[in-house]
N, C-alpha and C positions, 0 to 999 in steps of 0.2 A: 443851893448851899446845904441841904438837910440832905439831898443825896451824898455830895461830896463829906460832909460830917461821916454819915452812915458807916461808910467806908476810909475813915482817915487815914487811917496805917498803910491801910493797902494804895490809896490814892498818893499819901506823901511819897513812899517806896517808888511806885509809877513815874513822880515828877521826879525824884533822887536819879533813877536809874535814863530817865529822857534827857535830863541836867546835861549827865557825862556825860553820852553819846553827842548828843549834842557840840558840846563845847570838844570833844574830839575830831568831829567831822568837820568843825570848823576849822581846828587849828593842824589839822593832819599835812597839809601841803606844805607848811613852813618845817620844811628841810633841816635847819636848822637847829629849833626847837623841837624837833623829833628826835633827832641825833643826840640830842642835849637829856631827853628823857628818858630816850633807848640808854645809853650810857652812866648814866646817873644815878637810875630810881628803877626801870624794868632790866635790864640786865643785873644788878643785885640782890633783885627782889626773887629773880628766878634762879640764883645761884643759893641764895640762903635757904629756898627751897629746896632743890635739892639736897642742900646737906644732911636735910632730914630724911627725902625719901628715897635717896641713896644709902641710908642705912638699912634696909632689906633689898633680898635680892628679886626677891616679891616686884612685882609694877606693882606702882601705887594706881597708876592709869589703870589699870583693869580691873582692882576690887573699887574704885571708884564708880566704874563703867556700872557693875555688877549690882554696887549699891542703887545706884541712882537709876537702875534698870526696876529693882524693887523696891524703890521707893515710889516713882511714878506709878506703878501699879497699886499699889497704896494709896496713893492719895485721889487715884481716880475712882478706885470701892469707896472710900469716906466720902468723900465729895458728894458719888451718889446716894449714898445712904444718906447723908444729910440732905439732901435735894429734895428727896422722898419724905423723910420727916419733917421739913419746913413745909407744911400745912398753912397753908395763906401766903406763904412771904416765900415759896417753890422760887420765883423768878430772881428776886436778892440774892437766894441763896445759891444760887448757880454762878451768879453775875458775879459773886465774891469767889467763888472757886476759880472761874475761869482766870480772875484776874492776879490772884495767887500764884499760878502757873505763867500768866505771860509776867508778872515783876521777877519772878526766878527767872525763868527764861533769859529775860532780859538783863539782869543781874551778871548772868553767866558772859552773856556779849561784851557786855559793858568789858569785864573782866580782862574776856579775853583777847580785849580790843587792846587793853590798857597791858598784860604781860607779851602778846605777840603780835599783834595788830601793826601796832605802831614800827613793826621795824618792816613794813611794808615801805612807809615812807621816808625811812631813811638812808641814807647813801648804799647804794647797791655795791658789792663785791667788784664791781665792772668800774664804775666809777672810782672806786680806792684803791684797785689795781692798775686801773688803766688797760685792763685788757678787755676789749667791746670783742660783742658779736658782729660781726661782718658780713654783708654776701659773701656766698661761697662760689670759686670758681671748679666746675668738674678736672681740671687738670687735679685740682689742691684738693681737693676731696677723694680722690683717686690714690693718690700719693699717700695722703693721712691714714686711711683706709688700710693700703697695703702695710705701710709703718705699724698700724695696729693688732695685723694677722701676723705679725714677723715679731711681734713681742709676745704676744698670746702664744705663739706656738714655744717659742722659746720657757716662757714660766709653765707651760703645762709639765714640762719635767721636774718642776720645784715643789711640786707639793704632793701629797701620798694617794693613791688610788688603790679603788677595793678590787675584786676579779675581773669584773667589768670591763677597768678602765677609767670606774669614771670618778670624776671628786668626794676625796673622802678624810677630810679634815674633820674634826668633831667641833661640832657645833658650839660647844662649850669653850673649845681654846679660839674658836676667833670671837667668843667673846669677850675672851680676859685679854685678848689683843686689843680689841679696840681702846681703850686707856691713852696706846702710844702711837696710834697710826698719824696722827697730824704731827708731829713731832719734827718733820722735816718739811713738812709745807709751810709750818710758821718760820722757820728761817728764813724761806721767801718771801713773805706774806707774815712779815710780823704783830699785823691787825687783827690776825684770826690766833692769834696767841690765847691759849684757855686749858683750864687745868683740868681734861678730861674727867668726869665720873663712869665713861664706860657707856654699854645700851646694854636692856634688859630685854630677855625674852619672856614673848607672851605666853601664855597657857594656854590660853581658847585662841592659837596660831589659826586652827581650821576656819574660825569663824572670819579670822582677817581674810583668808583665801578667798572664802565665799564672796567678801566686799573687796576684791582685787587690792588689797594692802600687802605691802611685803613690810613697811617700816610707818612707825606715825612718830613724832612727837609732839609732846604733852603740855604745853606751856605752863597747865595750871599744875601741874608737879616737877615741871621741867627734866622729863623724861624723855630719855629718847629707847624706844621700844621695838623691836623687829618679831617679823612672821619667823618662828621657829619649824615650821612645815613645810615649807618651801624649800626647793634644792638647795643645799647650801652650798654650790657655787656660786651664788649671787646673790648670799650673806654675806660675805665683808664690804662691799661696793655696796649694798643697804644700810651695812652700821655706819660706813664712813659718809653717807647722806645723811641721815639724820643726827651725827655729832656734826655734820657742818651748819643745822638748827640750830643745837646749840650754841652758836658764834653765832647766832643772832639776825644767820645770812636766812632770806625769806622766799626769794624767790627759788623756785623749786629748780629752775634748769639750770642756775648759779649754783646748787646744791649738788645736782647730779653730774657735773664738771668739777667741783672741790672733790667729790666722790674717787674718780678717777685719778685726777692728783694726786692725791694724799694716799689712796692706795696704790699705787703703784710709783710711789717713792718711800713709802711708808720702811721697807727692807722686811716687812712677811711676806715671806713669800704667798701664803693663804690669799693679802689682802691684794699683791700687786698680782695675781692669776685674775682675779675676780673685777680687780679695775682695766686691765687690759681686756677683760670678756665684755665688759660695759663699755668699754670706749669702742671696740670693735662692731657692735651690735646695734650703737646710735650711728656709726659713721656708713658701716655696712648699710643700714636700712635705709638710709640717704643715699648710696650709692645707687643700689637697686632701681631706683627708684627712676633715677638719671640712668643708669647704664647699665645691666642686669645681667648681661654676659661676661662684661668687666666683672660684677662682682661676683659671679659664681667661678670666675676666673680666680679672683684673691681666696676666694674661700677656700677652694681645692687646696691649696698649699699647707691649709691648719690638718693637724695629726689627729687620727682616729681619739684620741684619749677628747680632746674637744669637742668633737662632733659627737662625741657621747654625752657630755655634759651639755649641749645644746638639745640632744632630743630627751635627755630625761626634764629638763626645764620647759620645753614645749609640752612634753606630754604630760606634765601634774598639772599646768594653768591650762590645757586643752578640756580638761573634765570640768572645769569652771566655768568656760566660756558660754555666754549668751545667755547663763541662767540671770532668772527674776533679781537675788540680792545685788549680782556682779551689776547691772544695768542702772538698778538703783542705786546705789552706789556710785557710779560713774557719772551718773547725771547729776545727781547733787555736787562730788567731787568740782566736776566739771564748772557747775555755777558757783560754787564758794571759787574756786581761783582764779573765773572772770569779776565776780565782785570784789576781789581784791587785785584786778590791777592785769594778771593774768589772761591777757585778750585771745589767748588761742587757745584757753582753756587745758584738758588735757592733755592735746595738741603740742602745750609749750615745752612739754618734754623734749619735744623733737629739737627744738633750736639749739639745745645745748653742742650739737656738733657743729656751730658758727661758732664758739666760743673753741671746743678741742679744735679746729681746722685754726684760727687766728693763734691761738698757742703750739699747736704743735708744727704748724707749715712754716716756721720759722725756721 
């Protein structure tokens, strides 16, 4: 008891934050009562957020990042300096540091269980549209595949290119696009109805690169934020993933298929180049994969102006590749989205062409 006294605040903080977790893990499978909470209390909670930090154009996500970058370094110089000057009672004093750090820590989970967590478990995009992933058969893959070289080749003459050839929209107008890209998907899909705030680009875009990011969103500012470094032909199919966050949709290859959608019904041309490049590049890489001569067969048909925009995309993530952060990165990635549910990990990117083949092979 004199130990738990010793430490009250930081012990009560500890049971606070074990409480929620707690009573979330417990109650997270009732469907129901997720739907109920997502709907009610964490989709409002993350919209009134935003309102504020959608008043600059600033991410609040990155001087956040930046703070909380030098603040841990902060409190790990105090911590030892105090560790050092507690003379006799060294082991207390460490033993309250440590746990300072894991009730924040844990504070943050708790949080961020409670703005984006929870729409883990509740009705999936698939379930409220009724359109499931499927087996794929190579005929319908085949077919999808070619449908997606014959649109791609067609919007590469919609949008402007520098001497090259290759995509050269500015950066800044498909951001001020994204506001109205879902605009026609919610016609269809009147569930994903939301009053866009847009995506921000980041400033330390490089550093995303080096951790293979091209878009995050931010639940605890409800931001949705993109790599500003990256080719921007595969900027709008990034913004219109991460505003399909926004809608609250969780599962990432439900996102990267609304992506597709939305841009390329969207009527930018910018956004519907960039969602035909994404839908072509998941269905192609499955195709490949099956049948390799088929697909360098479809590919031959897309126009120099593409195959420029696919070697300048290859060649900026090729000087990333296999480095130290990219790995780190990937492997944590990797395990946050099998502990939420995510069982092929990174991997689950790839399924999203069972969902384009079951929509589009219609």
């Amino acid at each position: 008891m004199n130990f738990f006294l010793r430490h009250k605040k930081l012990h009560l903080w500890l049971l606070a934050d074990l409480a929620a977790l707690a009573l979330f893990y417990l109650v997270r499978t009732n469907t129901s009562l997720m739907n109920a909470v997502a709907a009610h209390i964490t989709a409002p909670a993350r919209r009134a957020i935003a309102s504020v930090t959608y008043l600059t154009e600033v991410s609040v996500m990155e001087v956040l990042c930046v703070l909380l970058a030098a603040a841990a370094a902060g409190y790990l110089l105090w911590s030892a300096a105090a560790v050092v000057r507690a003379k006799g009672r060294r082991l207390q004093r460490a033993y309250s540091a440590l746990l300072g750090a894991a009730c924040f820590g844990l504070s943050l989970w708790a949080a961020f269980c409670l703005l984006w967590g929870i729409n883990c478990w509740t009705d999936s995009f698939q379930t409220r549209s009724g359109i499931y992933a499927q087996p794929v058969s190579a005929e319908d893959l085949a077919s999808v595949t070619a449908y997606f070289a014959g649109q791609l080749a067609e919007a590469a003459d919609d949008v402007p290119r520098d001497e090259r050839g290759a995509f050269a929209v500015p950066r800044e107008e498909i951001l001020a696009g994204s506001t109205h890209v879902y605009d026609q998907l919610e016609q269809e899909f009147p569930f994903l109805a939301y009053d866009d705030f847009g995506v921000k680009g980041v400033h330390f875009s490089r550093v995303m690169s080096d951790l293979d990011f091209t878009g995050i969103f931010c639940p605890f500012t409800a931001e949705s934020n993109v790599n500003m470094d990256s080719p921007a032909s595969r900027l709008p199919a990034t913004a219109a993933h991460e505003l399909a966050h926004q809608r609250g949709i969780f599962s990432e290859q439900e996102c990267n298929f609304l992506a597709i959608l939305a841009s390329t019904t969207s009527g930018i041309s910018a956004y519907a180049y960039s969602g035909w490049m994404s839908a072509f590049i998941y269905a192609g890489n499955a195709l490949y994969g099956v049948d390799p001569e088929l697909y360098w067969a479809i590919r031959e048909t897309l126009p120099p102006e593409v195959e420029q925009d696919f070697a300048d995309d290859a060649a900026y993530w090729a000087q990333f590749a296999g480095k130290a952060p990219q790995k780190v990165s990937n492997t944590v990635y990797d395990g946050v989205l099998k502990a939420w549910g995510e069982e092929l990990g990174i991997q689950s990117y790839g399924t999203v062409v069972d969902l384009l083949v079951a929509y589009y092979a219609q």
